[in-house]
FIKOLZA-1660 file (N, C-alpha, C; in steps of 0.1 Angstrom, whole numbers, plus 5000, padded with zeros to 4 digits):
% residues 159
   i   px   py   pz ch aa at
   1 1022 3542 5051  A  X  N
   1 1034 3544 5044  A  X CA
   1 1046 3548 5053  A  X  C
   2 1059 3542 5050  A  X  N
   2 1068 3544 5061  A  X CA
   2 1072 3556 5050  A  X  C
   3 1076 3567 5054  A  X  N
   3 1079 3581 5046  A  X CA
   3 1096 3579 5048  A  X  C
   4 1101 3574 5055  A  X  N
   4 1118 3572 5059  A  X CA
   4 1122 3564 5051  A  X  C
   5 1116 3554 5049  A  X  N
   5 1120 3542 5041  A  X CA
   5 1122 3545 5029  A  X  C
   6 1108 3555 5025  A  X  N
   6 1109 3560 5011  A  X CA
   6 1120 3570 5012  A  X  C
   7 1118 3578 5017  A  X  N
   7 1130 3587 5015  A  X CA
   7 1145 3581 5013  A  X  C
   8 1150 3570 5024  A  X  N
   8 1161 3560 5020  A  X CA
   8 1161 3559 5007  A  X  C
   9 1154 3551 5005  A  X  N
   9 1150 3544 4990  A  X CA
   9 1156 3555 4978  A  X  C
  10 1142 3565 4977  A  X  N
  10 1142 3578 4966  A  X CA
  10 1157 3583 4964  A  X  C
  11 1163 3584 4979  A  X  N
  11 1176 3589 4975  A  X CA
  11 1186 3581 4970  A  X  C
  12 1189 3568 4976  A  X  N
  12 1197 3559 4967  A  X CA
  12 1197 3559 4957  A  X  C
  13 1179 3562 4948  A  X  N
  13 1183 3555 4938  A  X CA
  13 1183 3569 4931  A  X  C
  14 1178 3581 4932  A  X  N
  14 1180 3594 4927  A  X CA
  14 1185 3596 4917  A  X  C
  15 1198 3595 4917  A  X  N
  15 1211 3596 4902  A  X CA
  15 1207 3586 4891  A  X  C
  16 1202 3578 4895  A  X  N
  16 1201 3569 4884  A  X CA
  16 1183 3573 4878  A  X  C
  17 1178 3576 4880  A  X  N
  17 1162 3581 4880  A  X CA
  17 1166 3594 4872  A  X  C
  18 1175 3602 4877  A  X  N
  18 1176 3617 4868  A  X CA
  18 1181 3616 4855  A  X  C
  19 1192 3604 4856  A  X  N
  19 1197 3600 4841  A  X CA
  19 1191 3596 4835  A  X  C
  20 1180 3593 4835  A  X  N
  20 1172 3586 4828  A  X CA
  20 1165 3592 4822  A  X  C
  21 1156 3605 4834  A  X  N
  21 1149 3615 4830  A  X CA
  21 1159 3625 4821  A  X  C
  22 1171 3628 4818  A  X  N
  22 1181 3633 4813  A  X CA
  22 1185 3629 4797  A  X  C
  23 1178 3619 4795  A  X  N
  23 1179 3615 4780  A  X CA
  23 1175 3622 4770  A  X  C
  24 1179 3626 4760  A  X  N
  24 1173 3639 4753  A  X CA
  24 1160 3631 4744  A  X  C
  25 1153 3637 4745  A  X  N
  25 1138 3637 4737  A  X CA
  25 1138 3626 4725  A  X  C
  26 1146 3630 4714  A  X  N
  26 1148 3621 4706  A  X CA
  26 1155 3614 4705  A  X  C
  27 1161 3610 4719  A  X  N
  27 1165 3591 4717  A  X CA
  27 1151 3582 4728  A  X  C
  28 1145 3588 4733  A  X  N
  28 1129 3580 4738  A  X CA
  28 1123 3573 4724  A  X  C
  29 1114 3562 4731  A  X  N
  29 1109 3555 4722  A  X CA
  29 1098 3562 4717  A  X  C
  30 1096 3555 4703  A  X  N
  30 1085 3564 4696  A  X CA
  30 1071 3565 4704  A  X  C
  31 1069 3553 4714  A  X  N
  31 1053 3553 4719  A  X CA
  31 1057 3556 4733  A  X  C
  32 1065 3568 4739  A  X  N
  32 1070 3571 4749  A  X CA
  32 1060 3577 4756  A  X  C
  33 1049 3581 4752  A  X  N
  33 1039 3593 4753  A  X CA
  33 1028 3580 4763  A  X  C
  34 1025 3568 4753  A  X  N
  34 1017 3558 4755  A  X CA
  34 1030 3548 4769  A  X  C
  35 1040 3549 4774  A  X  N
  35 1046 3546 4783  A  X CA
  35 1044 3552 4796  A  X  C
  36 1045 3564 4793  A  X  N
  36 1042 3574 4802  A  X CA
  36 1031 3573 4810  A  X  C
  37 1017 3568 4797  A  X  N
  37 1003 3565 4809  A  X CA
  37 1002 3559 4815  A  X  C
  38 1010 3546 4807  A  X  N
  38 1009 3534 4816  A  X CA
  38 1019 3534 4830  A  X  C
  39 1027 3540 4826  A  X  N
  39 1036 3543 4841  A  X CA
  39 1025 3548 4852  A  X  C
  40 1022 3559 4847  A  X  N
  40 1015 3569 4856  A  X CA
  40 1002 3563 4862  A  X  C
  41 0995 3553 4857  A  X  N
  41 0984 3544 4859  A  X CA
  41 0991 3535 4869  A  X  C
  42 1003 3532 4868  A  X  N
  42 1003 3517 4873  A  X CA
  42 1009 3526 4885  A  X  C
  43 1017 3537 4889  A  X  N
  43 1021 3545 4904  A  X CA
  43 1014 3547 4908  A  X  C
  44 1001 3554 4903  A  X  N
  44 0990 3555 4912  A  X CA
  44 0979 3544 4919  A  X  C
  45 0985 3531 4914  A  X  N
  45 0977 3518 4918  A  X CA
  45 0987 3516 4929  A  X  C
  46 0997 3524 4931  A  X  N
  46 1002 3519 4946  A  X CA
  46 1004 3525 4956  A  X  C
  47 1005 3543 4954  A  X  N
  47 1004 3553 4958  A  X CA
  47 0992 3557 4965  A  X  C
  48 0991 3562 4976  A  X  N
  48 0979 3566 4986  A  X CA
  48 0982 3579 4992  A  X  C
  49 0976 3589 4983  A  X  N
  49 0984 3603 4991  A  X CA
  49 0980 3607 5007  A  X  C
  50 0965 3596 5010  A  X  N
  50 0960 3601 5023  A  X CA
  50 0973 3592 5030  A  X  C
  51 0979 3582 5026  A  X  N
  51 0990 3573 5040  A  X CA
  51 0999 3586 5039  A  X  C
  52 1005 3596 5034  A  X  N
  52 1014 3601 5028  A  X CA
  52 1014 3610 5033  A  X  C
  53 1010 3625 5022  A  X  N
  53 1009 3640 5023  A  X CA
  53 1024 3643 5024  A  X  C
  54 1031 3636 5020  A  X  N
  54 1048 3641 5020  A  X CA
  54 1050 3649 5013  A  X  C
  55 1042 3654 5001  A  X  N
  55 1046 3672 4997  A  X CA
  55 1038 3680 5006  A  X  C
  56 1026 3679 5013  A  X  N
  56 1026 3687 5019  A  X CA
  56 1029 3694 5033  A  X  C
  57 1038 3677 5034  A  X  N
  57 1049 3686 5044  A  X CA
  57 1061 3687 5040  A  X  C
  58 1067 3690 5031  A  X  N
  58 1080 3690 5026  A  X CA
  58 1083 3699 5016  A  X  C
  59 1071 3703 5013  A  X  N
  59 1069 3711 4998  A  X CA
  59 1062 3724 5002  A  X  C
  60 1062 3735 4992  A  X  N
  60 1053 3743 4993  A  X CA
  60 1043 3745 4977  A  X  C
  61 1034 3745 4974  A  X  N
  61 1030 3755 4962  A  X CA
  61 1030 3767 4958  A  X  C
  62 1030 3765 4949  A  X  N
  62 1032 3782 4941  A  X CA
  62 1019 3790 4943  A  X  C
  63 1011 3800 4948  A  X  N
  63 1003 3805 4949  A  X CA
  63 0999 3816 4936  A  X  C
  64 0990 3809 4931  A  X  N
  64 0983 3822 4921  A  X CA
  64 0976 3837 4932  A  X  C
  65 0976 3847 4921  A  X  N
  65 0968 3855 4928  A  X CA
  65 0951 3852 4928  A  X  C
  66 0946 3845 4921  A  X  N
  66 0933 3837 4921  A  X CA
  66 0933 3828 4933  A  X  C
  67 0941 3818 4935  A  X  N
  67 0941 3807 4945  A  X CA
  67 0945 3820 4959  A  X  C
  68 0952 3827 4960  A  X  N
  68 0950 3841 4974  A  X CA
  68 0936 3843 4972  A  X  C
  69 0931 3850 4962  A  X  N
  69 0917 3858 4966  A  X CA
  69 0908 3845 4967  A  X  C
  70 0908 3832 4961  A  X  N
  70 0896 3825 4964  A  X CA
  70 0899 3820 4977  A  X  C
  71 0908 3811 4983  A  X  N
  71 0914 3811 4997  A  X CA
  71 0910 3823 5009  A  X  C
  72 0912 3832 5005  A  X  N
  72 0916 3842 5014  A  X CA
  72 0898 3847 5016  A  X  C
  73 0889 3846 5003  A  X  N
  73 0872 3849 5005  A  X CA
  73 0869 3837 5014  A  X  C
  74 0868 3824 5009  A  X  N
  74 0866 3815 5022  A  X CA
  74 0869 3815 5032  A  X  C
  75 0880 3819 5034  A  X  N
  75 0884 3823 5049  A  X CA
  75 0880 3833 5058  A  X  C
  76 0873 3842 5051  A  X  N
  76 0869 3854 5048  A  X CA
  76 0877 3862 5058  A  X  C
  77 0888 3869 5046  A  X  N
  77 0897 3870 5049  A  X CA
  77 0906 3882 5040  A  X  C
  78 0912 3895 5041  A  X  N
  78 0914 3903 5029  A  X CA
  78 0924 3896 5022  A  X  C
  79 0926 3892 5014  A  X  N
  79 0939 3887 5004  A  X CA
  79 0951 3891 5009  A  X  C
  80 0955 3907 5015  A  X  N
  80 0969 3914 5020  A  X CA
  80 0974 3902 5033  A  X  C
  81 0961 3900 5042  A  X  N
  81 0957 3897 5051  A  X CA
  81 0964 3879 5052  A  X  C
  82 0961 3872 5040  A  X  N
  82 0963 3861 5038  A  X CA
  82 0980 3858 5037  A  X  C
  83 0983 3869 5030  A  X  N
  83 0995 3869 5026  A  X CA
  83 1006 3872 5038  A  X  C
  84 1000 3879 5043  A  X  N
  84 1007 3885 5055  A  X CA
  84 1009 3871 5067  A  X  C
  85 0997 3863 5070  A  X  N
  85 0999 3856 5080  A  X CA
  85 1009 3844 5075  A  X  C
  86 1005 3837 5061  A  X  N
  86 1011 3829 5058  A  X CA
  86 1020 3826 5046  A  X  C
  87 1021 3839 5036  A  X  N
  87 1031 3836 5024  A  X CA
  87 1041 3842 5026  A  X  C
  88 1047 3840 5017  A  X  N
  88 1061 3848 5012  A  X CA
  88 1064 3851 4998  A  X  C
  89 1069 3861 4992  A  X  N
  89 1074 3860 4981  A  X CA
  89 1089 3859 4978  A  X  C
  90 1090 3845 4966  A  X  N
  90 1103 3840 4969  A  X CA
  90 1109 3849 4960  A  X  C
  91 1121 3856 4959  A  X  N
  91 1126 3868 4955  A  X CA
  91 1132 3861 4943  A  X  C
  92 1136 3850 4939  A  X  N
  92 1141 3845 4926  A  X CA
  92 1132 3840 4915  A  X  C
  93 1118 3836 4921  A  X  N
  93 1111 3831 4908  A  X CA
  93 1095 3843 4915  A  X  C
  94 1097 3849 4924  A  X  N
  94 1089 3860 4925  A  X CA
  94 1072 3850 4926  A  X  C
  95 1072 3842 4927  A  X  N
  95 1059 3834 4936  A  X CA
  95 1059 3833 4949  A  X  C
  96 1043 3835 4949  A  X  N
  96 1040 3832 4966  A  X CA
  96 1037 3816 4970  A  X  C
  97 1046 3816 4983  A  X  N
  97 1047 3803 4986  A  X CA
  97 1047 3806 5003  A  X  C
  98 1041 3791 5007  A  X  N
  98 1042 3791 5020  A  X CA
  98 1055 3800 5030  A  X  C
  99 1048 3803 5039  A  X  N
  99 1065 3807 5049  A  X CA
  99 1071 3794 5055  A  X  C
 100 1062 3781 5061  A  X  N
 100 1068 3774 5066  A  X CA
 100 1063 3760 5060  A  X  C
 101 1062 3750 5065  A  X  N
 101 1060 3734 5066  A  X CA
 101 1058 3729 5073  A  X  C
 102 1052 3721 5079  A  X  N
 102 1041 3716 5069  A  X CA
 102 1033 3725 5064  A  X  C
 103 1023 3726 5051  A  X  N
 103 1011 3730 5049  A  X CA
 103 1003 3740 5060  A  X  C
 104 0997 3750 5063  A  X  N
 104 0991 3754 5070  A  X CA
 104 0977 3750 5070  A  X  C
 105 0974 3742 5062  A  X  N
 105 0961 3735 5056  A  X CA
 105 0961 3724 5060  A  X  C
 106 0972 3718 5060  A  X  N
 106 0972 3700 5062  A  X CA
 106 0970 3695 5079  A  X  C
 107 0958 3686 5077  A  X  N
 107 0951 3684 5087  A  X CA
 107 0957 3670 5095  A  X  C
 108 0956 3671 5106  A  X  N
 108 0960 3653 5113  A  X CA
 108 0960 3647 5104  A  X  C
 109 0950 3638 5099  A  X  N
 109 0946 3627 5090  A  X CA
 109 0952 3627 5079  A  X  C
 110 0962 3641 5075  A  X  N
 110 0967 3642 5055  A  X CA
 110 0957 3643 5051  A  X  C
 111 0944 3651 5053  A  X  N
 111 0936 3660 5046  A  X CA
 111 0938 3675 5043  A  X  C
 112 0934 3680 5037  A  X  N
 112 0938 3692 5033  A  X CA
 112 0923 3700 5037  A  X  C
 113 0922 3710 5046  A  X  N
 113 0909 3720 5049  A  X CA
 113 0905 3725 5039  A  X  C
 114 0913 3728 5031  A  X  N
 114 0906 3741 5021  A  X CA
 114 0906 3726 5007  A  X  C
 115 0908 3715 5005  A  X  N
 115 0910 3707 4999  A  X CA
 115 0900 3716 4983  A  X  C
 116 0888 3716 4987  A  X  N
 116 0881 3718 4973  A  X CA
 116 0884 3730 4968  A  X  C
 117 0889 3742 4974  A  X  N
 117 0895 3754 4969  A  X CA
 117 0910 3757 4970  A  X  C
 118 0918 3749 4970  A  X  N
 118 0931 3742 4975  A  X CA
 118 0937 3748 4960  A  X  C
 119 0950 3755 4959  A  X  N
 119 0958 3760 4951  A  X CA
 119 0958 3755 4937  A  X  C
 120 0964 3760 4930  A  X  N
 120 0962 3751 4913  A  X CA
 120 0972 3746 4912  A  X  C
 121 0982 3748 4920  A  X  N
 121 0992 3740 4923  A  X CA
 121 0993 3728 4928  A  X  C
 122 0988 3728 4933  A  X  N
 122 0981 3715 4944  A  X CA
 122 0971 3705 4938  A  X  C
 123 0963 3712 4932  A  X  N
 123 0952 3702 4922  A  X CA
 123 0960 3696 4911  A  X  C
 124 0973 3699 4907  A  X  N
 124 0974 3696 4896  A  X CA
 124 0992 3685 4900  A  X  C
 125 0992 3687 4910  A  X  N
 125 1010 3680 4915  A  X CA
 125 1001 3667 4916  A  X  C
 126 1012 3654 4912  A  X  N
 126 1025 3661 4903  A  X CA
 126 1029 3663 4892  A  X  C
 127 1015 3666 4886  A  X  N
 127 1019 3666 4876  A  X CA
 127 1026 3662 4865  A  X  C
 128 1016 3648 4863  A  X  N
 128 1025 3635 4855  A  X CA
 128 1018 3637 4842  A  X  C
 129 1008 3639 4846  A  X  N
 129 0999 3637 4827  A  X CA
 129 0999 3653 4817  A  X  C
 130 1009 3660 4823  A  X  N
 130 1010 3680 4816  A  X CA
 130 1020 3673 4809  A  X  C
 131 1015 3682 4795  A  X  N
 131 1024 3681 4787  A  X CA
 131 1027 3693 4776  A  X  C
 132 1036 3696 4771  A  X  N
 132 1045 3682 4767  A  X CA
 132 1056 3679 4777  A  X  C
 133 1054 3664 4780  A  X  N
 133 1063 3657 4792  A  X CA
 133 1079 3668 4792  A  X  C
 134 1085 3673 4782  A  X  N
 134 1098 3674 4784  A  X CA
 134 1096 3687 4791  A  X  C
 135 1086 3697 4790  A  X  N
 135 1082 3710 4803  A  X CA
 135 1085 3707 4818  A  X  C
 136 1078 3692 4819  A  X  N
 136 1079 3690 4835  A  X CA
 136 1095 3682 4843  A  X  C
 137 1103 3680 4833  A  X  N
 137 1111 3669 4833  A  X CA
 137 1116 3675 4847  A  X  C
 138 1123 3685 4844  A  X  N
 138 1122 3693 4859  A  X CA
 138 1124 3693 4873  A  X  C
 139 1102 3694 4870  A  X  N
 139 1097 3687 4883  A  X CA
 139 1100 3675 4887  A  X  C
 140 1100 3667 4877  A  X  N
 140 1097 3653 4880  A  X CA
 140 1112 3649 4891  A  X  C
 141 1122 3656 4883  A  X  N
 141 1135 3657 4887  A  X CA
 141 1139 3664 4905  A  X  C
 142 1130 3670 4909  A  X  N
 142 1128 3674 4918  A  X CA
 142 1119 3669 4931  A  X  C
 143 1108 3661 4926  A  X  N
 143 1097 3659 4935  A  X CA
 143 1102 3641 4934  A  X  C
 144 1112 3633 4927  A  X  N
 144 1116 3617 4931  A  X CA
 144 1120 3616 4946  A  X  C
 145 1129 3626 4954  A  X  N
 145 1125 3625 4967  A  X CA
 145 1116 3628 4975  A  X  C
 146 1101 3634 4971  A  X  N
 146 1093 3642 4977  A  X CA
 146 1077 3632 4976  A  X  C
 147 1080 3627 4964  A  X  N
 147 1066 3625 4963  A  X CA
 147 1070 3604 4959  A  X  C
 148 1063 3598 4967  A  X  N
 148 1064 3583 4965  A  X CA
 148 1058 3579 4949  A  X  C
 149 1044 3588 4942  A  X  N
 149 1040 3587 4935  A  X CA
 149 1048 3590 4921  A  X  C
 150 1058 3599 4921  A  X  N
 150 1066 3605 4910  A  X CA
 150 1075 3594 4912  A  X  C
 151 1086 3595 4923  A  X  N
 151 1090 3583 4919  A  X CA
 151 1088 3568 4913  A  X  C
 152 1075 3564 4921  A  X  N
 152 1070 3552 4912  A  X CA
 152 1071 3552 4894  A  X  C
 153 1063 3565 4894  A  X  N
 153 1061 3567 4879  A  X CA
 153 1076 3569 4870  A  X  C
 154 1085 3578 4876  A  X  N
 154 1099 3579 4867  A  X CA
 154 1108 3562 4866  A  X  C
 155 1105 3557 4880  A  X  N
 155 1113 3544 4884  A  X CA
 155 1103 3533 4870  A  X  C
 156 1091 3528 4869  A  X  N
 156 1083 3525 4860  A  X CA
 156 1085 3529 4846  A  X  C
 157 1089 3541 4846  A  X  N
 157 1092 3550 4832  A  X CA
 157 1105 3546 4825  A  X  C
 158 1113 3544 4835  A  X  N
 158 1124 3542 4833  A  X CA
 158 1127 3527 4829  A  X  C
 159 1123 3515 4831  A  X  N
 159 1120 3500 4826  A  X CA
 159 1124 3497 4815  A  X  C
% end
């Protein structure tokens, strides 16, 4: 995956992708729910997060205090300890998030080390199929330059 290209791309078409996502609730079609999967089905038939890992270099996750202690016991590691080498707490939404980028996890290949004990954040980005869709509208709004997969799905969504 050329990540530049995409990024060109994502941003051009940006404004027009948020307006879309910007439509208030009740002017979507009634089977907008049943659009959605099909969106989300057909982005992930072209999407390959291993060519990629562009959120996890561009992004951080939100760290539960669960995802620290299970992280930080694997690593065997005290939780303070975990937090000290690699988080931060972001002072406006008061979650722990990486200090830098890429990932401290993300491996040459766009594997992730801790992959099976890997944040809830992370298991669950990007979170296309949480609902109710109008919670994430958001994200989605946020991650069309970040993630080639969201884009697909809002650009498809939007048809």
């Amino acid at each position: 995956m050329d990540l530049e290209q995409f990024r060109i791309k994502a941003q051009e078409e940006k404004a027009t992708l948020v307006a879309f996502l910007n439509i208030p609730q009740d002017e979507r079609p009634a089977n907008f729910a049943a659009h959605a999967a099909e969106a989300n089905a057909a982005a992930w038939r072209e999407t390959d997060c291993l060519a990629c890992a562009n959120c996890c270099k561009t992004m951080t996750p939100a760290f539960t205090n669960e995802d620290i202690i299970r992280i930080a016991t694997h690593l065997r590691m005290k939780p303070a300890d975990f937090k000290t080498r690699w988080l931060k707490k972001e002072p406006k939404s008061g979650h722990w998030v990486n200090t830098s980028q890429p990932c401290q996890f993300l491996l040459p290949d766009n594997k992730c080390s801790v992959y099976a004990i890997r944040p809830a954040d992370c298991a669950g980005f990007p979170h296309h199929e949480k609902q109710p869709f109008e919670e994430y509208v958001e994200t989605f709004r946020k991650n069309i330059v970040h993630c080639p997969a969201t884009y697909a799905f809002v650009k498809k969504l939007s048809e």
